[in-house]
C-alpha positions as CSV (number, residue, x, y, z in Angstrom):
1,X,-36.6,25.3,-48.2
2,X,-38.9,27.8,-49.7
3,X,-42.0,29.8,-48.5
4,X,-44.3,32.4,-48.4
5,X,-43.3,33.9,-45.0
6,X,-40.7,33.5,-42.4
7,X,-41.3,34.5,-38.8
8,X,-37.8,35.1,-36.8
9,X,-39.5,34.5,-33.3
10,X,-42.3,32.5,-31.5
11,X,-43.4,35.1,-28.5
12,X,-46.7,36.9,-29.2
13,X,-45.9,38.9,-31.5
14,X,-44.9,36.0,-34.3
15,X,-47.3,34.0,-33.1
16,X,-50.3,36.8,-33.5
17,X,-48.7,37.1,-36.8
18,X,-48.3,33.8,-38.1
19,X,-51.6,32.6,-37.1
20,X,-52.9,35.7,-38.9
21,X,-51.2,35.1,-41.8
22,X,-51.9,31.2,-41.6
23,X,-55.8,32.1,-41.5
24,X,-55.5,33.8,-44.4
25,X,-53.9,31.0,-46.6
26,X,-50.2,32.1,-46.8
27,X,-47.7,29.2,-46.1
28,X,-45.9,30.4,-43.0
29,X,-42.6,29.2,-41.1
30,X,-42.1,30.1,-37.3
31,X,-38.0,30.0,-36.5
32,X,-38.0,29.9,-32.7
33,X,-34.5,30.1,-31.1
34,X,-35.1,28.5,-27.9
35,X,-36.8,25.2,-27.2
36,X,-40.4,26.6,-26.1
37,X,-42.6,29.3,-27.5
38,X,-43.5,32.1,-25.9
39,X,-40.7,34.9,-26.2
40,X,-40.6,37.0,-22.8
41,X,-44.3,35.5,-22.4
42,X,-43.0,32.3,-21.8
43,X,-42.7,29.3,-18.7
44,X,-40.1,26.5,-19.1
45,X,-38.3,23.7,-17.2
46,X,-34.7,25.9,-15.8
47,X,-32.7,22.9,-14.5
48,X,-35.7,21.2,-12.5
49,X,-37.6,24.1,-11.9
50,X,-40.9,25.7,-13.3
51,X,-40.6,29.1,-13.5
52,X,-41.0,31.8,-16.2
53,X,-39.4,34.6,-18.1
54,X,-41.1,37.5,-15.7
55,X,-43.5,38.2,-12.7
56,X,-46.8,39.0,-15.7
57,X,-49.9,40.0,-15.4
58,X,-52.9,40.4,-17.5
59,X,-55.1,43.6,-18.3
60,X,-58.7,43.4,-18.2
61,X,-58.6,46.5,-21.4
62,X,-56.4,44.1,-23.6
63,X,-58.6,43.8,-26.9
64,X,-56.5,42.1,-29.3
65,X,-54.7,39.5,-27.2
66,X,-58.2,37.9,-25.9
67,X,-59.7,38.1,-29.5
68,X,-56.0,36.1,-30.8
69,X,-56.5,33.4,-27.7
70,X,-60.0,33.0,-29.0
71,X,-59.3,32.0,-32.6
72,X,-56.8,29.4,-31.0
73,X,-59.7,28.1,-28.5
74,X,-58.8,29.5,-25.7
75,X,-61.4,31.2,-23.7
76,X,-60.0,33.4,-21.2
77,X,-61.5,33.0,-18.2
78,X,-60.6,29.8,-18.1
79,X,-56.4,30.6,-17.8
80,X,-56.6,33.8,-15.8
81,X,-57.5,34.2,-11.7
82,X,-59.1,37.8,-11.8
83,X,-57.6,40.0,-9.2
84,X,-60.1,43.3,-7.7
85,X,-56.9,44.9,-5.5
86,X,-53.4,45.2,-5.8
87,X,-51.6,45.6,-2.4
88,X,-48.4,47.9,-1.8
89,X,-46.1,46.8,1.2
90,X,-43.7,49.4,2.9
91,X,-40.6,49.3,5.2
92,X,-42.3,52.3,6.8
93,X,-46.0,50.9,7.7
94,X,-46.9,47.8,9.3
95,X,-50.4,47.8,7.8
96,X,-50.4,47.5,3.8
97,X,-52.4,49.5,1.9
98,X,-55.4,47.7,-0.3
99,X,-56.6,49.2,-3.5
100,X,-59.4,48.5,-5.4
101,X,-58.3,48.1,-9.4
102,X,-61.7,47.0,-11.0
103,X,-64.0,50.3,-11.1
104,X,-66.9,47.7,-12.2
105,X,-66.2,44.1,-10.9
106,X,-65.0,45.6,-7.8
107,X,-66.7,48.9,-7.1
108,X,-66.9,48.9,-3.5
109,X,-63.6,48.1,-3.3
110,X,-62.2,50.6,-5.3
111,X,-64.2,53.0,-3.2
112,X,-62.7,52.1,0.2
113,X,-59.4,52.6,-1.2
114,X,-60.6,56.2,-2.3
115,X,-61.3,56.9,1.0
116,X,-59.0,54.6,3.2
117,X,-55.6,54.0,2.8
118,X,-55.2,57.1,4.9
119,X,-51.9,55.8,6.9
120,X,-50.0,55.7,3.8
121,X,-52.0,58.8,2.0
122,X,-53.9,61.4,3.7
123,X,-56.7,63.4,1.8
124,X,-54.4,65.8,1.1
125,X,-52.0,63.8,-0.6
126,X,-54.3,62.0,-2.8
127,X,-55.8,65.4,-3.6
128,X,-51.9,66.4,-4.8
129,X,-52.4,63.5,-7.5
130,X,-55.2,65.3,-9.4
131,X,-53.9,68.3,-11.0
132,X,-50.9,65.9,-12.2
133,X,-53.2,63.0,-13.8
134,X,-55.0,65.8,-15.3
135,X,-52.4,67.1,-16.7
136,X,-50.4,64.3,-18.1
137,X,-53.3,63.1,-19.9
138,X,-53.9,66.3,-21.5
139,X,-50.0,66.3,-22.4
140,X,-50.2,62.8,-23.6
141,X,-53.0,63.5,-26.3
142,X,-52.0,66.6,-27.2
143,X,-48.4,66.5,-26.6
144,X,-46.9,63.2,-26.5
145,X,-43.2,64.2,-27.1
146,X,-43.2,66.6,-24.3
147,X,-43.7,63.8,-22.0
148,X,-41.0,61.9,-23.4
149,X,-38.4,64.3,-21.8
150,X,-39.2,64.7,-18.6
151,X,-39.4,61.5,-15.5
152,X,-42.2,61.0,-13.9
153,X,-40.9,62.1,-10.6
154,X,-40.0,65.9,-12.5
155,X,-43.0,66.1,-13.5
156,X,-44.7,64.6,-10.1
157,X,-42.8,67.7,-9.1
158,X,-44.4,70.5,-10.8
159,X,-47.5,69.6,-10.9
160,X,-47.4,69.7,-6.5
161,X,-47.3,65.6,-6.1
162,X,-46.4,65.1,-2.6
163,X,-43.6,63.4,-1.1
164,X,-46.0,60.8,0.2
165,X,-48.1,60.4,-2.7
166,X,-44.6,59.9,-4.8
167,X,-43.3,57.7,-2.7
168,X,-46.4,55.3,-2.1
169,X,-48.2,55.5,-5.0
170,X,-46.1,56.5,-8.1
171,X,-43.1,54.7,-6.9
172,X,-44.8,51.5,-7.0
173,X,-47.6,52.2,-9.9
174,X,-44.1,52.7,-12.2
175,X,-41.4,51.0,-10.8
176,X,-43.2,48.0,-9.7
177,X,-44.6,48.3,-13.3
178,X,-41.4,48.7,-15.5
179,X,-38.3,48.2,-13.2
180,X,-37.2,51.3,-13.1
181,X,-36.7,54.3,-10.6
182,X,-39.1,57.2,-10.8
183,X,-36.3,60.2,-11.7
184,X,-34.9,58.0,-14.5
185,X,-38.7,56.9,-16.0
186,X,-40.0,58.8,-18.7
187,X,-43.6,60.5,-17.9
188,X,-44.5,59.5,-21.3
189,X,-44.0,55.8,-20.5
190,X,-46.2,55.9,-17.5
191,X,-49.1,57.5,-18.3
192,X,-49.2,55.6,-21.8
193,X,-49.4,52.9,-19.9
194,X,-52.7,53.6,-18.6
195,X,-54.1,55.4,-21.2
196,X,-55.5,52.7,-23.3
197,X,-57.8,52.5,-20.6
198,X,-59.3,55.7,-20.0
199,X,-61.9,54.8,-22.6
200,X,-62.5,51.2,-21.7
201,X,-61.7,51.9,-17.9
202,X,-64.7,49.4,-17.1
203,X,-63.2,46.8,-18.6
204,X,-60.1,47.5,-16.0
205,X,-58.7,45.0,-13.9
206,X,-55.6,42.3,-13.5
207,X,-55.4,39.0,-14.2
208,X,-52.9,36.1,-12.8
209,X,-52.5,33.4,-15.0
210,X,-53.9,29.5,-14.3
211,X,-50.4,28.1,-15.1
212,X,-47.1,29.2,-17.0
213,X,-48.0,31.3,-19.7
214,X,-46.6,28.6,-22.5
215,X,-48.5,26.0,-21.5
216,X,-51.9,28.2,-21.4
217,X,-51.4,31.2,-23.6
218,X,-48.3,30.9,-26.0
219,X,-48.5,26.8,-27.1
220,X,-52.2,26.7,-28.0
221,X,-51.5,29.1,-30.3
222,X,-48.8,27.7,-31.9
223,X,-51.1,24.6,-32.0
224,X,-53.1,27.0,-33.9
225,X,-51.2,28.0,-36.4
226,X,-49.8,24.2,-37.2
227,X,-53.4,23.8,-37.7
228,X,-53.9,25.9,-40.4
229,X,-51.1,24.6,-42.5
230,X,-47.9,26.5,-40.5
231,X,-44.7,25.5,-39.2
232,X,-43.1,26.5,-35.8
233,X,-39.7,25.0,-35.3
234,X,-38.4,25.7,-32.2
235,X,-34.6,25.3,-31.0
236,X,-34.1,26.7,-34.3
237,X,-31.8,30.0,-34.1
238,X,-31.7,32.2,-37.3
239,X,-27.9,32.8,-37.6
240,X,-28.4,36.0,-39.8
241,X,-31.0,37.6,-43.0
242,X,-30.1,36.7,-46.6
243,X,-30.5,39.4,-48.9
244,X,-30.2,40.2,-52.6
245,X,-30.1,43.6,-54.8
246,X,-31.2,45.7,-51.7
247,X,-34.2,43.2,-50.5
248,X,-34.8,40.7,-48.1
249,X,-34.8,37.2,-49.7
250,X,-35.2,34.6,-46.2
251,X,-33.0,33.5,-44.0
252,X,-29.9,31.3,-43.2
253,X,-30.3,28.9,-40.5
254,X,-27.1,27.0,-39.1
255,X,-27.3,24.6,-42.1
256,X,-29.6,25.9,-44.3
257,X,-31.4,28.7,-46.5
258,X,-34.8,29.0,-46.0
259,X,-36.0,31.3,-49.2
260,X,-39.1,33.5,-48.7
261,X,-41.3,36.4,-49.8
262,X,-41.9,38.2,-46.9
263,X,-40.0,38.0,-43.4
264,X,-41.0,38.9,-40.4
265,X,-38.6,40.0,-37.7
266,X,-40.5,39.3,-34.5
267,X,-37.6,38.6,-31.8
268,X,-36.2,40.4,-29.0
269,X,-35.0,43.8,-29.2
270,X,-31.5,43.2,-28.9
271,X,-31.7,40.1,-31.1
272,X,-33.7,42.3,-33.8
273,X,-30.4,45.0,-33.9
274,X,-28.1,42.1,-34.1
275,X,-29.9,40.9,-36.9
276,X,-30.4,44.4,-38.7
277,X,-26.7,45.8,-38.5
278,X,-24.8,43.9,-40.7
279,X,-27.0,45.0,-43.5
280,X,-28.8,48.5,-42.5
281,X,-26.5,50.0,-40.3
282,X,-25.8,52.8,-42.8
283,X,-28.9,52.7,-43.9
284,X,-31.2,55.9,-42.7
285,X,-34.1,54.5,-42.2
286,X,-32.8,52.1,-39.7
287,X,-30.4,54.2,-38.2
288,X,-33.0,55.6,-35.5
289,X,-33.5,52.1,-34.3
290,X,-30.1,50.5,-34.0
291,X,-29.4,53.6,-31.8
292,X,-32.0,52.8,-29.5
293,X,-30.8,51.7,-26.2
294,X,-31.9,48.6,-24.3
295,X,-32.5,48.4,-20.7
296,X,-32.4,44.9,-18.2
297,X,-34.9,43.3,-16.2
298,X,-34.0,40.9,-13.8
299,X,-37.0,38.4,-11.7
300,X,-36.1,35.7,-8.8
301,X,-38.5,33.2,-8.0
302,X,-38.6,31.3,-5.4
303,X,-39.9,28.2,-4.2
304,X,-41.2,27.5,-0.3
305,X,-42.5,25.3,1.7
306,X,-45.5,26.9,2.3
307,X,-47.2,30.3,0.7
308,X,-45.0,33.4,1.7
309,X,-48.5,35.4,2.1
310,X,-52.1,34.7,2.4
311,X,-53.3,36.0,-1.0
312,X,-52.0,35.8,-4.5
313,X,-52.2,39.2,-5.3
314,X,-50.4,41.5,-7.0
315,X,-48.0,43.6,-4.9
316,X,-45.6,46.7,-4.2
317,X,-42.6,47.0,-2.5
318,X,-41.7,50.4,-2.7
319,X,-38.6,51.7,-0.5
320,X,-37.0,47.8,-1.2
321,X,-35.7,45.9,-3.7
322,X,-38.8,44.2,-4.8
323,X,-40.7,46.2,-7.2
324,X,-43.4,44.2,-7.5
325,X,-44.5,40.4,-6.4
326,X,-46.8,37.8,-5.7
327,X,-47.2,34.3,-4.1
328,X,-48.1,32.1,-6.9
329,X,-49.2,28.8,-5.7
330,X,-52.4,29.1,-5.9
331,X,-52.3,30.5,-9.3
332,X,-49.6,29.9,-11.9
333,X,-47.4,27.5,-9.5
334,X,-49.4,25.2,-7.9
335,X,-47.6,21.7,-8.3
336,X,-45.6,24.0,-5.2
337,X,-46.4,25.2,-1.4
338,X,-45.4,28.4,-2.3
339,X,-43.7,30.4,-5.1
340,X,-42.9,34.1,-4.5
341,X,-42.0,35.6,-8.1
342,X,-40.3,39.0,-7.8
343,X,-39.1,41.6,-10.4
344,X,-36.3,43.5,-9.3
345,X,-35.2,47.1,-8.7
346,X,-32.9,48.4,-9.9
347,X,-31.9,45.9,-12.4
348,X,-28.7,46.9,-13.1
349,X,-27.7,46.4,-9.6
350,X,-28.4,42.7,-9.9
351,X,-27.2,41.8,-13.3
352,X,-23.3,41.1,-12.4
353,X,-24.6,39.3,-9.1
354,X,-24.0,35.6,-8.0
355,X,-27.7,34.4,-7.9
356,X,-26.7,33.3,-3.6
357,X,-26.3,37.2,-3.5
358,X,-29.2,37.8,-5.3
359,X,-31.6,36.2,-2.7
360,X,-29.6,37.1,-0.1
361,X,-30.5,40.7,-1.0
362,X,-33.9,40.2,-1.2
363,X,-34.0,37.7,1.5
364,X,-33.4,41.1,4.1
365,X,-35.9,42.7,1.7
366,X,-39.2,40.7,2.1
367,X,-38.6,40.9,6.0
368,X,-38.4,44.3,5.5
369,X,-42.1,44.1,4.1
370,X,-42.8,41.6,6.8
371,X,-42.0,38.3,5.0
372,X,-39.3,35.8,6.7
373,X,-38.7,33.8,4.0
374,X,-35.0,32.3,4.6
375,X,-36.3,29.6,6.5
376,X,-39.1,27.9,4.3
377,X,-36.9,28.5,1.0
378,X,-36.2,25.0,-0.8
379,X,-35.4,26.3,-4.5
380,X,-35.3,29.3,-6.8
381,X,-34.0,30.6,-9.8
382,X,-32.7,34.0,-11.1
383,X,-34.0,35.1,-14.4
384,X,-31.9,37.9,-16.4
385,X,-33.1,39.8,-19.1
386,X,-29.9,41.9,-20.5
387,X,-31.4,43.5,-23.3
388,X,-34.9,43.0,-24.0
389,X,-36.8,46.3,-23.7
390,X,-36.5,49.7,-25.0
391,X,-35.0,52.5,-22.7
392,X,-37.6,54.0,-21.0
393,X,-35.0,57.2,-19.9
394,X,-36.5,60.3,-20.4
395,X,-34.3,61.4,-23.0
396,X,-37.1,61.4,-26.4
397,X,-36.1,57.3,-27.1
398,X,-39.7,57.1,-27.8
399,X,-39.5,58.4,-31.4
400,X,-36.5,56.1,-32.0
401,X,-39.3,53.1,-32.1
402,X,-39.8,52.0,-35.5
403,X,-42.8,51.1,-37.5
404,X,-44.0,47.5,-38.7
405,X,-43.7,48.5,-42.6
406,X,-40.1,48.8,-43.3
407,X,-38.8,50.6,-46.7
408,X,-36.9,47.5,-47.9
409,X,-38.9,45.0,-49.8
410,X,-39.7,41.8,-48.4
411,X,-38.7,42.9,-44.7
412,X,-41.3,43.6,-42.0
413,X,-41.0,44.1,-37.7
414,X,-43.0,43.1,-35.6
415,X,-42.7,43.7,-31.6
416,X,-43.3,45.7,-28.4
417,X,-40.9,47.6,-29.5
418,X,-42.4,49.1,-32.8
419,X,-44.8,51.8,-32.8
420,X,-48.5,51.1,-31.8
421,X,-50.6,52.1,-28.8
422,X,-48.8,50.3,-25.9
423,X,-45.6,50.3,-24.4
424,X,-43.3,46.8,-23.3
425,X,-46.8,45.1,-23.1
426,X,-48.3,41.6,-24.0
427,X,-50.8,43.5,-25.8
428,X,-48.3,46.0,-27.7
429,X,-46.9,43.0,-29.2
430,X,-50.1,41.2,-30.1
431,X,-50.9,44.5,-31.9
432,X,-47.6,44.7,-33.4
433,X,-47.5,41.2,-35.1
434,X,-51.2,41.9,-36.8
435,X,-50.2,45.2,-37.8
436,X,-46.9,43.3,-39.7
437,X,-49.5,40.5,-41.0
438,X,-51.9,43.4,-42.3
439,X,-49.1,44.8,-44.2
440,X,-48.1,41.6,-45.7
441,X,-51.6,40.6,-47.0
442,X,-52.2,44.1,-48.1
443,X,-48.8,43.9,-50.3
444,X,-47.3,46.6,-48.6
């Protein structure tokens, strides 16, 4: 087989690029390992259940991704359930605390929660948070690197955070975000994950989605591309790059070469650095980025017979093992009574766990939070990611990242992984697979 482009990797970020690149006349070929589309943005069929690849949520500030979904047909209001507060649960407190996420569709709401919340943070405490917002945005414009060696909870700590605000605010607003405990998070991370939204901050908000995320986000755009003259094959590994007098020439499948001009390596982290060593691991350029290290994620979801809580809503679970959650049956699940879907913290802890022990765990959890879930439970499934993120340590892995634009001909990347504006986020890889398309049709 021969083509113009070859896409290793059918989540967002090949399938931004290839419909791109498909758009603009170039014959493209999506390889897709496994037998959906979608990536770590994806729902499937795991042995008789529904579930998918992570507990996900949608930003109202996302720019690309919506204007992507739009060129496929998709309008986005009519797969996402918008969300005005995000609820954090506590061992410690039998009331939870509401806060209002959506400074324009929810005003009022985001005001109470200014004012109230005051039995898990008093005036005082939520006064603490200002200096350090302050100045880890003025750090993250001016300083970026600076932030990329210390955790949030250090610098929590000299700014004058309180225990309380730490524990009940950033705890869950970073764990409950990216897995991972507070003194091994770097500040960096964290506040780059807002800050896209400090200038479109009316725009903010979160979104569940109407359904798994293949079905309603990943497939129509796949569709897409197939319209335009592409090709996604999925169930279709890519057993390793082909290349000839120092360039990139296609790829070898299990039983074939597939010859190209340009190709796109838009899978996993992990799978990307499998790919890359055998022929760049001396190489200094990509040296930086082999060296990166990966870090887990691991979700349960769970199936009841009926709705573990009243609301699907976006939750916290700080002081447990369930960083963040929601009932999702009257969202993305709703062929089922109920459907908690967790993400899980620390994820290392779970990894090497029989999936009984796994619920078991948070079983004790959730009634911690006040959710007695063992009796309703009818199903679930444990969902291990190993390898697919960048560390988020605070140890500078942020300038490991590489770019789209690589210096070997014919080879481009394309991922949440690469450098753009966002961090281990739908939109960071929607943004990452344009930027690779950009540079192909600008014959960089």
């Amino acid at each position: 087989m021969k083509t113009d482009v070859v896409i290793i990797g059918a989540g967002l970020a090949g399938l931004s690029c290839g419909l791109e690149l498909a758009e603009k006349g170039r014959d493209v070929v999506l390889f897709e390992a496994r037998d959906w589309v979608g990536g770590r943005t994806a729902s499937w069929d795991e042995n008789g259940m529904l579930v998918e690849s992570g507990f996900h949520r949608y930003i109202g500030y996302y720019q690309a991704l919506p204007h992507v979904l739009a060129r496929a047909g998709v309008q986005l209001n009519d797969i996402i359930w918008w969300e005005e507060r995000v609820e954090i649960r506590t061992p410690q407190h039998e009331e939870p605390g509401l806060f209002g996420i959506a400074p324009v569709h929810g005003p009022l709401k985001m005001i109470a929660s200014l004012i109230g919340n005051n039995h898990l943070l008093s005036p005082l405490d939520k006064a603490s948070l200002i200096p350090f917002f302050v100045a880890g945005y003025t750090d993250f414009f001016l300083n970026p690197n600076k932030l990329d060696y210390i955790s949030v909870y250090d610098y929590a700590k000299k700014y004058g955070v309180r225990r309380a605000a730490i524990d009940y605010l950033l705890v869950p607003f970073s764990t409950g975000l990216f897995f991972r405990p507070v003194k091994d998070y770097s500040a960096l991370a964290f506040f780059g994950l807002f800050a896209p939204g400090l200038t479109r901050f009316y725009k903010m908000r979160i979104g569940a989605f109407l359904g798994g995320m293949t079905e309603v986000m990943c497939a129509p755009i796949a569709r897409a591309i197939e319209r335009r003259g592409g090709k996604v094959y999925t169930g279709t590994p890519v057993q390793r790059l082909l290349a000839e007098n120092g360039q990139v020439v296609g790829v070898m499948l299990k039983d074939e070469a597939v010859r190209a001009n340009q190709v796109v390596l838009a899978t996993s982290m992990d799978k990307a650095q499998q790919l890359l060593k055998p022929l760049f691991s001396e190489h200094r350029w990509f040296k930086p980025f082999l060296n990166l290290p990966t870090m887990p994620a691991v979700t349960i979801q769970i199936d009841l017979d009926r709705p573990a809580l009243p609301t699907d809503r976006t939750t916290f679970g700080p002081g447990t093992c369930l960083a963040s959650f929601s009932e999702q049956s009257r969202t993305t699940f709703k062929h089922v009574p109920g459907r908690l879907s967790i993400i899980l913290t620390p994820p290392e802890r779970f990894l090497n766990m029989r999936p009984e022990e796994v619920l078991a765990t948070v079983v004790q959890d959730a009634k911690k939070l006040g959710m007695d879930i063992k009796p309703h439970i009818r199903d679930f499934r444990v969902i291990s990611h190993h390898a697919d993120f960048y560390s988020f340590s605070p140890t500078g892995y942020h300038q490991q990242r590489p770019g789209q634009q690589t210096p070997v001909q014919g080879l481009k990347l394309a991922g949440d992984y690469t450098k753009q504006p966002y961090f281990a986020t739908m939109e960071g890889a929607v943004v990452s697979g344009l930027d690779a398309a950009k540079a192909i049709l600008e014959g960089r």
